[in-house]
DSSP file (Angstrom, degrees, kcal/mol; ACC not computed):
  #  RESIDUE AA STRUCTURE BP1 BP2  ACC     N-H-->O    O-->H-N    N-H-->O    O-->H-N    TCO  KAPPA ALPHA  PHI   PSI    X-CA   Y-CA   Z-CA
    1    1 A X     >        0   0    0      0, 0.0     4,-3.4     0, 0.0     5,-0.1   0.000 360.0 360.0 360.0 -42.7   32.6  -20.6   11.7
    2    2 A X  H  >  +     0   0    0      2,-0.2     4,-1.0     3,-0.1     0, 0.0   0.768 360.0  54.6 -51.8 -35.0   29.5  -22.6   12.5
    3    3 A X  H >> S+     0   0    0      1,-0.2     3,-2.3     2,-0.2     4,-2.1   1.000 112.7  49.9 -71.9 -65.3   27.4  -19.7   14.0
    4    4 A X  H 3> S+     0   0    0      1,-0.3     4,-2.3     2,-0.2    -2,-0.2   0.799 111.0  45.9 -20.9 -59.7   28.2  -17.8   10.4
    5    5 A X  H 3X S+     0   0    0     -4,-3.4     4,-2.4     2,-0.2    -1,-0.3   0.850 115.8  50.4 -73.9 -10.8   27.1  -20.8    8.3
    6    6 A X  H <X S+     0   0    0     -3,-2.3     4,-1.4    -4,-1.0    -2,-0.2   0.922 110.3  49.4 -69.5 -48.3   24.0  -21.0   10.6
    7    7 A X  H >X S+     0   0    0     -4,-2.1     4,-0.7     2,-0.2     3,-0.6   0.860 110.3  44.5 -50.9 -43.7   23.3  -17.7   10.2
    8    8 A X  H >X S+     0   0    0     -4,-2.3     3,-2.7    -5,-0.2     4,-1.2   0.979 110.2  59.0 -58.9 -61.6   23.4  -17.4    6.6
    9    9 A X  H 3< S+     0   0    0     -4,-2.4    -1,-0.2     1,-0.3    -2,-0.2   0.508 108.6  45.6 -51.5 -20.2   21.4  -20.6    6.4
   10   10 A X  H <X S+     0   0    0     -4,-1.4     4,-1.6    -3,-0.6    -1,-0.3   0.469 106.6  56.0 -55.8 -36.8   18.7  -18.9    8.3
   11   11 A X  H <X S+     0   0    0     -3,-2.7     4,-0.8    -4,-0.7    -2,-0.2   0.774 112.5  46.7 -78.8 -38.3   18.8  -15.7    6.3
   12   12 A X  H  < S+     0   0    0     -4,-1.2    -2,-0.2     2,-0.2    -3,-0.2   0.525 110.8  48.4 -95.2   4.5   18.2  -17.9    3.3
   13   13 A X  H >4 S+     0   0    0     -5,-0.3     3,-3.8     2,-0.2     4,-0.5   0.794 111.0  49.5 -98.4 -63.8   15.6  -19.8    4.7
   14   14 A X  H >< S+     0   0    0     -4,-1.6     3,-1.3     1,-0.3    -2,-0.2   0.865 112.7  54.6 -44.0 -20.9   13.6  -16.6    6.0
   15   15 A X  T 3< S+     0   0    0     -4,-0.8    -1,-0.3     1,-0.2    -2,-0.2   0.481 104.1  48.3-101.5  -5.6   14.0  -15.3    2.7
   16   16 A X  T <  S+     0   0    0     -3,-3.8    -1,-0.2    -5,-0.1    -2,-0.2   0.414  73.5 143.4-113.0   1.5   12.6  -18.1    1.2
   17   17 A X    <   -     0   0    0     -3,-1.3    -3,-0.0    -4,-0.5    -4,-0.0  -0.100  40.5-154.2 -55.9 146.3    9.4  -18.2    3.5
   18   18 A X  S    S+     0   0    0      1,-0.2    -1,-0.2     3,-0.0     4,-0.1   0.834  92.3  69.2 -93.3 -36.9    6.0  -19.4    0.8
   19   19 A X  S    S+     0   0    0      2,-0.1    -1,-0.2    -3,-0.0    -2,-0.1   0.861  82.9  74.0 -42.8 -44.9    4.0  -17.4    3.5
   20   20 A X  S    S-     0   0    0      1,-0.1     2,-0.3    75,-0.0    75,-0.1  -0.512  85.2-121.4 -72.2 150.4    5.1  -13.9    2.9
   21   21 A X        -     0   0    0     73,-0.3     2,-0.2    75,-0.0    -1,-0.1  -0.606  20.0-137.1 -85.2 168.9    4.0  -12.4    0.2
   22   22 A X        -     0   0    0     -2,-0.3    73,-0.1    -4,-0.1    -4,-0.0  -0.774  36.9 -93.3-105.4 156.8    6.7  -11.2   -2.2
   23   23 A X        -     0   0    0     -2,-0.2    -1,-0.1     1,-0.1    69,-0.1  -0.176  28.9-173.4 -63.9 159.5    6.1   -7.5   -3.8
   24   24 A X        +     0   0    0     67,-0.1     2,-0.3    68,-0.1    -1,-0.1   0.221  64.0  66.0-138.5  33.8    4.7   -6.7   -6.7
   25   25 A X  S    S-     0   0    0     98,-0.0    97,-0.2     3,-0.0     2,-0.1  -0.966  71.6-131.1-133.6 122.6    5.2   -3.5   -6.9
   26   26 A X  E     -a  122   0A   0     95,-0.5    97,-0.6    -2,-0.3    95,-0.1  -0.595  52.3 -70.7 -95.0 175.1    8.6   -1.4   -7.4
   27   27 A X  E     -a  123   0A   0     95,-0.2    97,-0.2    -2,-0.1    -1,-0.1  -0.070  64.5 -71.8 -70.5 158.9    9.4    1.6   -5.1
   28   28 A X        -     0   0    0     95,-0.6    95,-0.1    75,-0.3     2,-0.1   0.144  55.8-131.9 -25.9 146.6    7.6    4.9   -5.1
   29   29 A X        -     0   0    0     18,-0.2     2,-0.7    93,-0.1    -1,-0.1  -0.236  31.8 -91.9 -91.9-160.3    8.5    7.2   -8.4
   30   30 A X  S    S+     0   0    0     -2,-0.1     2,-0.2     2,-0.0    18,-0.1  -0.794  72.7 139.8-105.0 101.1    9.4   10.4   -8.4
   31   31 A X        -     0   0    0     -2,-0.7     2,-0.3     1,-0.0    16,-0.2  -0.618  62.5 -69.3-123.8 175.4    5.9   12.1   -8.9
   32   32 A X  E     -b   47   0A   0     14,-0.7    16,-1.8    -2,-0.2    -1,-0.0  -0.553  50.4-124.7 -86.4 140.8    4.5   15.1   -7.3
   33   33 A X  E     +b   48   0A   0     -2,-0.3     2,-0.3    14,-0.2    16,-0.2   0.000  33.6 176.0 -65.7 163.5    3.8   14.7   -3.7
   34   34 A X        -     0   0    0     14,-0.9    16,-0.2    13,-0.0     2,-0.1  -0.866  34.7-112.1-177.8 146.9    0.0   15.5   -2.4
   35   35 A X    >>  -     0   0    0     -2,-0.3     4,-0.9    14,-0.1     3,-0.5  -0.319  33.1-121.7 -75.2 136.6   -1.6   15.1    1.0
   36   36 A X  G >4 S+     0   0    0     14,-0.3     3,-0.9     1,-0.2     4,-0.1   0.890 115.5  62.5 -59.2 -28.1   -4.2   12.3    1.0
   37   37 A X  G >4 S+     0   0    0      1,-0.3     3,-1.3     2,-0.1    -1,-0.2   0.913 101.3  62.8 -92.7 -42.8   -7.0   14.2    2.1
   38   38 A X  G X> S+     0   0    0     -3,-0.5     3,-5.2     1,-0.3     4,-0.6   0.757  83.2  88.7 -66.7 -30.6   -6.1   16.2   -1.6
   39   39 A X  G << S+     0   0    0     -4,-0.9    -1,-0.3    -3,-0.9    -2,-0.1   0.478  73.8  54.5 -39.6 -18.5   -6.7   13.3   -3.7
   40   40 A X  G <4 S+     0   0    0     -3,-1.3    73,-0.7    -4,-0.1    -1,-0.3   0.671 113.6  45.2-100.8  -1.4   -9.8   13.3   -4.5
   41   41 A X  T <4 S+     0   0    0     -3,-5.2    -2,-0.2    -4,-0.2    -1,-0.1   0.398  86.2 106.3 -95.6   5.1   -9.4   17.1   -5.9
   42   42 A X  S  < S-     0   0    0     -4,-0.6     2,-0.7     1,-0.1    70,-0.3  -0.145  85.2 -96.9 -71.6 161.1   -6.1   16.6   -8.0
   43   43 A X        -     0   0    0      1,-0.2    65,-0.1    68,-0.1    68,-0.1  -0.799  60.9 -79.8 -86.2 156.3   -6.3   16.5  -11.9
   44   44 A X  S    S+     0   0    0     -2,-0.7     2,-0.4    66,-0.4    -1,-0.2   0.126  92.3  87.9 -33.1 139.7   -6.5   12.8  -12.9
   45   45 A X  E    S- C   0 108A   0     63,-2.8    63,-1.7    -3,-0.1     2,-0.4  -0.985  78.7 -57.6 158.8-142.3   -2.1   11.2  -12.9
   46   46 A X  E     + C   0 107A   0     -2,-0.4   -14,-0.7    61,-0.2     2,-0.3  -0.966  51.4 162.4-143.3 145.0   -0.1   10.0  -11.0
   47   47 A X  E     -bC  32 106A   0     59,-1.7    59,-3.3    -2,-0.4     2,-0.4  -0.766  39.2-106.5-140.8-172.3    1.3   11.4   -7.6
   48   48 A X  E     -bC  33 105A   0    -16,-1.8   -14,-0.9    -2,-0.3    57,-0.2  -0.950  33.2-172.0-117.4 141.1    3.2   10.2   -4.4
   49   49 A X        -     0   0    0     55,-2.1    55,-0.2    -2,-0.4   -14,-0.1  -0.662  14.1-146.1-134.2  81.4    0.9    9.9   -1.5
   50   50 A X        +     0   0    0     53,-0.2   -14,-0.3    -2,-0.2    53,-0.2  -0.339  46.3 133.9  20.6 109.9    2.5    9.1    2.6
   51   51 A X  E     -D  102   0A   0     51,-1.8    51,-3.5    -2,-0.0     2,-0.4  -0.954  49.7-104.4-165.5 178.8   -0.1    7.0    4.5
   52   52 A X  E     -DE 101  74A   0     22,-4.1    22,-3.7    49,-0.2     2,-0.3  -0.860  22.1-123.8-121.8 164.3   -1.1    4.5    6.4
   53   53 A X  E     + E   0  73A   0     47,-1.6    46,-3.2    -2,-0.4    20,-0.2  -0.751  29.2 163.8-102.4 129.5   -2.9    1.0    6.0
   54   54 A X  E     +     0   0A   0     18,-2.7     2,-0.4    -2,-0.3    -1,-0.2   0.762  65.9   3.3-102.1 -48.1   -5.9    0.6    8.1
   55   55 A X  E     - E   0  72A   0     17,-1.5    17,-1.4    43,-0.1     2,-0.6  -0.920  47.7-158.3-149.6 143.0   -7.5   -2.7    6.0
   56   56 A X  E     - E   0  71A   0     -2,-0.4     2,-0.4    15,-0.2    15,-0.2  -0.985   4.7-168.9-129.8 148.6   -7.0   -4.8    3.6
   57   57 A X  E     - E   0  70A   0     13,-2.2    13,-1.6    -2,-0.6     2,-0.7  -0.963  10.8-174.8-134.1 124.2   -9.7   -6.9    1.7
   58   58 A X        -     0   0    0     -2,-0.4    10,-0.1    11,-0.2    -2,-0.0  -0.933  29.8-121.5-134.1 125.2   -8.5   -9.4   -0.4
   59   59 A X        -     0   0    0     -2,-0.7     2,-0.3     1,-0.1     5,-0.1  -0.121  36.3-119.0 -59.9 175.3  -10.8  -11.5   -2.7
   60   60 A X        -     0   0    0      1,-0.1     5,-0.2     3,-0.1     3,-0.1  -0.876  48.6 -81.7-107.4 148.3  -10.2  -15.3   -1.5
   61   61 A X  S    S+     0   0    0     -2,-0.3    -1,-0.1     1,-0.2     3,-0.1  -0.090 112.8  12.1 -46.4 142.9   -8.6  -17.5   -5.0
   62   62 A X  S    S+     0   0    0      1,-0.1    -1,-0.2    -3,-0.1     2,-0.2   0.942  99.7 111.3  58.1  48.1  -11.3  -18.8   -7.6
   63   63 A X  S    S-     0   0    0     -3,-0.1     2,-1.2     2,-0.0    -1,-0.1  -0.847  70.2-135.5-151.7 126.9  -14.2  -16.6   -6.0
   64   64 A X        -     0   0    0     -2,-0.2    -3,-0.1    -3,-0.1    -5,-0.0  -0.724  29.5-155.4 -88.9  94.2  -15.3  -13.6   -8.6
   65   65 A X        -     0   0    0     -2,-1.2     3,-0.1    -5,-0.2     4,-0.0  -0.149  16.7-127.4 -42.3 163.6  -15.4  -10.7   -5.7
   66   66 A X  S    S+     0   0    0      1,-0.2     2,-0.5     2,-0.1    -1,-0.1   0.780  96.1  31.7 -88.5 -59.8  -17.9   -7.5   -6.5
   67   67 A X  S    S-     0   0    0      1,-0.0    -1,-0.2     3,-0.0     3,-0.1  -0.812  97.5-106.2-116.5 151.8  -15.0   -4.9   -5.9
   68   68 A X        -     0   0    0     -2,-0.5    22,-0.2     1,-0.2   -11,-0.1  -0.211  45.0 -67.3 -50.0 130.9  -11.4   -5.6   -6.5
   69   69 A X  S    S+     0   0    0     20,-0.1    21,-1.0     1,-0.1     2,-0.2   0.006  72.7 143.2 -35.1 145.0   -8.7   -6.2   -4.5
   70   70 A X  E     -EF  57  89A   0    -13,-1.6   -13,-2.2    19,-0.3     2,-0.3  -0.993  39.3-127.7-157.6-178.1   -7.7   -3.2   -2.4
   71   71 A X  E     -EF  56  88A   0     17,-2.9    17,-2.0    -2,-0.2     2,-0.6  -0.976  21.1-131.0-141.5 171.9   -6.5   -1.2    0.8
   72   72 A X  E     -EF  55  87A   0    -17,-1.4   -18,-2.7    -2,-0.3   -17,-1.5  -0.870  22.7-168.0-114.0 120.5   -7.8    1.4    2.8
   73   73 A X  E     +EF  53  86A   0     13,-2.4    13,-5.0    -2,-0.6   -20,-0.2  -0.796  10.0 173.0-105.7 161.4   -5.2    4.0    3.3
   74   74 A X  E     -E   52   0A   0    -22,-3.7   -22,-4.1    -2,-0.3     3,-0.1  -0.707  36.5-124.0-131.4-176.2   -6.0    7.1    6.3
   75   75 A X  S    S+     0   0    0      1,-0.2     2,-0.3   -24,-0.2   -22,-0.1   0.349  88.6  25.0-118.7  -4.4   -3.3    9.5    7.3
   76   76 A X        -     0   0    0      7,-0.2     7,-0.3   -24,-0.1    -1,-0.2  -0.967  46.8-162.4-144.0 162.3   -3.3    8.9   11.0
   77   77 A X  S    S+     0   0    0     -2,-0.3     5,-0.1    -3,-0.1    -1,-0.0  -0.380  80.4  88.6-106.8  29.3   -4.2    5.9   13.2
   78   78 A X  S    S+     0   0    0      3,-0.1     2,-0.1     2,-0.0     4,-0.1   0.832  70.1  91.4 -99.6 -30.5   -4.4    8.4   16.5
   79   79 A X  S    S-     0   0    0      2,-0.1     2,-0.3    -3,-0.1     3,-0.2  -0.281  70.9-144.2 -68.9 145.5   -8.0    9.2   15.8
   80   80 A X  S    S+     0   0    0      1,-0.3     2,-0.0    -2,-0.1     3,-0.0  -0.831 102.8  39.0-139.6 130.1  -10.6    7.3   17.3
   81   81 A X  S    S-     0   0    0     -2,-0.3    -1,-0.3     1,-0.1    -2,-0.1   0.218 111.9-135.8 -66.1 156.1  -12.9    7.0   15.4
   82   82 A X        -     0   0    0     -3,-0.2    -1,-0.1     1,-0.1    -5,-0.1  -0.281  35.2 -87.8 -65.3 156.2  -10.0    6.7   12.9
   83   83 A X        -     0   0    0     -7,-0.3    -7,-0.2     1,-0.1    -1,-0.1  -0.491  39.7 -81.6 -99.0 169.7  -10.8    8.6   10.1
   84   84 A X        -     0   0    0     -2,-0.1     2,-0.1     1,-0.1    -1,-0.1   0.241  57.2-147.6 -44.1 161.4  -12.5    8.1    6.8
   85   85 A X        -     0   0    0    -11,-0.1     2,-0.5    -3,-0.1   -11,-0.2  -0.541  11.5-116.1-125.9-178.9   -9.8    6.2    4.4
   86   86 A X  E     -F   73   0A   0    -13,-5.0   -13,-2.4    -2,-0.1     2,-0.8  -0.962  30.3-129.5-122.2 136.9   -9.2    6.3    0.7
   87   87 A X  E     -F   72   0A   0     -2,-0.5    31,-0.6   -15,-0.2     2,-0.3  -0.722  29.4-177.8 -88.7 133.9   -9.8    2.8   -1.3
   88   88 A X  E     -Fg  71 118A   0    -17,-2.0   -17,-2.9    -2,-0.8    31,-0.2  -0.976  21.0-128.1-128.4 125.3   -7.2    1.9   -3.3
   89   89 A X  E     +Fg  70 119A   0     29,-1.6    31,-2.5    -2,-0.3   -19,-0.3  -0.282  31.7 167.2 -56.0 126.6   -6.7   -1.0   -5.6
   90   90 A X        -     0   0    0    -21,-1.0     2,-0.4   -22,-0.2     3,-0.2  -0.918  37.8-121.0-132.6 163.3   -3.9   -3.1   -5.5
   91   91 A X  S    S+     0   0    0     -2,-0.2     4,-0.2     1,-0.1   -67,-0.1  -0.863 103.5   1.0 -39.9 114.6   -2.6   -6.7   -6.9
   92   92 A X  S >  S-     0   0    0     -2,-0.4     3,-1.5     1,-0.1     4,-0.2   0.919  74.8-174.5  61.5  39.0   -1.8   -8.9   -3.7
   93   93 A X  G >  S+     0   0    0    -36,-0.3     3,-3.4     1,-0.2    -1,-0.1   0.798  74.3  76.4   6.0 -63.4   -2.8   -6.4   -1.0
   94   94 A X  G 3  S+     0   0    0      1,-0.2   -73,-0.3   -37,-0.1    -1,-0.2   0.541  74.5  84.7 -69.7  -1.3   -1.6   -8.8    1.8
   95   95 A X  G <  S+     0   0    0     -3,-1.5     2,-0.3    -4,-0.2    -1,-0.2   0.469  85.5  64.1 -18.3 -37.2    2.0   -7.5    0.7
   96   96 A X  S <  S-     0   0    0     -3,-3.4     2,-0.6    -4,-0.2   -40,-0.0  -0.512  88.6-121.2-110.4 177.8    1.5   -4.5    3.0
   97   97 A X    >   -     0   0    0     -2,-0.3     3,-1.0   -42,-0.0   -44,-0.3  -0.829  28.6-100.9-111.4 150.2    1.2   -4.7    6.5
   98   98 A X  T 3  S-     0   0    0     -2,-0.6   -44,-0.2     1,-0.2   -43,-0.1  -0.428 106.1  -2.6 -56.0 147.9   -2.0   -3.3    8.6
   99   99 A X  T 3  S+     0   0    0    -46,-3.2    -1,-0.2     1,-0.1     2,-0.2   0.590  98.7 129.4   9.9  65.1   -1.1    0.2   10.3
  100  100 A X    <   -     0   0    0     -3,-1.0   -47,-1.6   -49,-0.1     2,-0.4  -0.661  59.9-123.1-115.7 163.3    2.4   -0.1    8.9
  101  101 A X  E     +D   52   0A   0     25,-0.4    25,-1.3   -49,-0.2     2,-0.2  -0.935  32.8 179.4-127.5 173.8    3.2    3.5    7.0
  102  102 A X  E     -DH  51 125A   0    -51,-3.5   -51,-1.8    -2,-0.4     2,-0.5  -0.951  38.2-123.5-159.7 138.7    4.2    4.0    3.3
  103  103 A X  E     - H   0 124A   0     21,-2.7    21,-1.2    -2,-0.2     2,-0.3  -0.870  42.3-156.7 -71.8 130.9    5.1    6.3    0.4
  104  104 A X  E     - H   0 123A   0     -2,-0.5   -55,-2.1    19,-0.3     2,-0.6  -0.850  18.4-156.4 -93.3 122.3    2.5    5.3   -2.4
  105  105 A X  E     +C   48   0A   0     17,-2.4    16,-1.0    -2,-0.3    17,-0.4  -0.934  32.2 172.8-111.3 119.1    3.1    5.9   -5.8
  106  106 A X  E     -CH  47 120A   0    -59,-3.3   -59,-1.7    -2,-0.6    14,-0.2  -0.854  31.6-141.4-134.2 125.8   -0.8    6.1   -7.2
  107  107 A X  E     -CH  46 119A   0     12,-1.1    12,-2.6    -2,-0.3     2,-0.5  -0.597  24.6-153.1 -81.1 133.8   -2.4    7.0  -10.8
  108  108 A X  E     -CH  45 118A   0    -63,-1.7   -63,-2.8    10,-0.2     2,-0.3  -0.979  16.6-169.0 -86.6 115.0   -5.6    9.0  -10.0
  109  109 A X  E     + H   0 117A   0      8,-1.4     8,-0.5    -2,-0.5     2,-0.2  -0.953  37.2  34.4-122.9 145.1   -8.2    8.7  -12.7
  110  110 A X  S    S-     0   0    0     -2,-0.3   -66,-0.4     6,-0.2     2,-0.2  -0.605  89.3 -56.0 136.1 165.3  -11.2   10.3  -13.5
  111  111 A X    >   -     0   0    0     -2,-0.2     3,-0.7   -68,-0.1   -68,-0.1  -0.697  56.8-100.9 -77.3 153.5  -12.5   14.0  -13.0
  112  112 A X  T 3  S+     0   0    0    -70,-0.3     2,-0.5    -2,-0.2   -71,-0.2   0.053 114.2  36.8  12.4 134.9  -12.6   15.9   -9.4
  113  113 A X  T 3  S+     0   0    0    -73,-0.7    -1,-0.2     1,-0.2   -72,-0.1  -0.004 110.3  85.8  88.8 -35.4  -16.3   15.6   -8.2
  114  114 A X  S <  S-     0   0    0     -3,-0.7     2,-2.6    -2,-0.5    -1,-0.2  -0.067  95.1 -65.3 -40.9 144.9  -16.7   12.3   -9.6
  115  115 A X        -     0   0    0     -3,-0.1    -3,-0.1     2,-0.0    -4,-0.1  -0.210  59.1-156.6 -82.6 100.1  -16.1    8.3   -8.9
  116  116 A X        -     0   0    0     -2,-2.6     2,-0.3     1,-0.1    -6,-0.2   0.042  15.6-148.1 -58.4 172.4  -12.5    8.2   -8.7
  117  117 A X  E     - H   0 109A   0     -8,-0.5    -8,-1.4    -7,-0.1     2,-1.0  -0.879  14.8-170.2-142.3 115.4  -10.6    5.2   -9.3
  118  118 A X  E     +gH  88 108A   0    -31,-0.6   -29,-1.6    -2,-0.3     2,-1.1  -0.613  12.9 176.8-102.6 109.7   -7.5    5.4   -7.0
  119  119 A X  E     -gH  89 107A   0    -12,-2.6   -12,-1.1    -2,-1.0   -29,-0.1  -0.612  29.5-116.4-127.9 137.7   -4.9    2.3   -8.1
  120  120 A X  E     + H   0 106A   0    -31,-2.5   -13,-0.2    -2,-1.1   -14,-0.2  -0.157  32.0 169.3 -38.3 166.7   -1.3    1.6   -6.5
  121  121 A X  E    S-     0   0A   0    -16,-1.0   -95,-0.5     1,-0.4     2,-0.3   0.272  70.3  -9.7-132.0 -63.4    2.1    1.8   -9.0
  122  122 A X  E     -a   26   0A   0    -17,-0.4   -17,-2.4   -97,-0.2    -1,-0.4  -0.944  54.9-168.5-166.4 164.5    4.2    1.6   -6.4
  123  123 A X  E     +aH  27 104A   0    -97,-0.6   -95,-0.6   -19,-0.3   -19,-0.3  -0.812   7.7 177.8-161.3 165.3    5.4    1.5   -2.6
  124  124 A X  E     - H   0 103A   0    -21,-1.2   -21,-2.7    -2,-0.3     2,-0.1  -0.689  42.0-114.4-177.8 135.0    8.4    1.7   -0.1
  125  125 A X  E     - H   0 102A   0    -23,-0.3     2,-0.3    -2,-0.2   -23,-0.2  -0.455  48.0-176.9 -83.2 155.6    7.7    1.6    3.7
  126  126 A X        -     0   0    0    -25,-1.3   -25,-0.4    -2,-0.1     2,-0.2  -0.935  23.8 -93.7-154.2 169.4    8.8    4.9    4.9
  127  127 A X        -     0   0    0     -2,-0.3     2,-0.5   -77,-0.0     3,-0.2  -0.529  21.5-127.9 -64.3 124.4    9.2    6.7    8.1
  128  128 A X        -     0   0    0     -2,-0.2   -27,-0.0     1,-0.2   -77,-0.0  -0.879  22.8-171.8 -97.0 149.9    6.6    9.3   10.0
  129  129 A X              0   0    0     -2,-0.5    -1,-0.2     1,-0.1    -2,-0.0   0.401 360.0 360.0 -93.5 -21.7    9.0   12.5   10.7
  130  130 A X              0   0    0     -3,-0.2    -1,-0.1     0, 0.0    -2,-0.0   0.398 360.0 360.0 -93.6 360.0    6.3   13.9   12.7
């Protein structure tokens, strides 16, 4: 009985760590899927995108940053050098883990050819099949 109430008391204490960050984001919708690479030739929406997180840049509190929170997702970590990434804007970045991989819910906006502006909706750590 003791190991039980320790365990639970443990579970609710990891679960209560001030460290983690908590999401802020709900999971991936159901949008139409697209290959990263494609993003920057899609019409302006919203799609589901499968990557991975190479970096995250997070402005530091009560400092006005030049660009915006974001992370850089690529679609393998195998290359070296790893390849070019796409920035995306997030709230609270530090939420995802470095070279962890993810389904992405993202609105594209702007025209094809253009300076896109690629910003998260939504996320769920996911699996590589490959």
């Amino acid at each position: 009985m003791r190991v039980a109430v320790l365990l639970a008391l443990s579970l609710v204490l990891a679960a209560c760590d001030s460290n983690a960050p908590s999401a802020t984001y709900p999971p991936p919708g159901t949008h139409p899927a697209v290959a990263l690479a494609d993003l920057a030739s899609v019409a302006a929406g919203t799609y589901n995108v499968e990557a991975y997180v190479s970096s995250i840049s997070e402005c530091p509190p009560d400092i006005n940053c030049f660009v915006p929170d974001h992370f850089t997702a690529v679609a393998s970590l195998d290359e070296d050098p790893r390849p070019v990434g796409v920035m995306v804007f997030a709230e609270q970045p530090s939420q995802l883990t470095v070279e962890a991989f993810y389904l992405f819910s993202v609105d594209v906006s702007g025209e094809p050819g253009t300076g896109r502006a690629i910003s998260l909706r939504g996320y769920a750590e996911a699996e590589r099949l490959e």
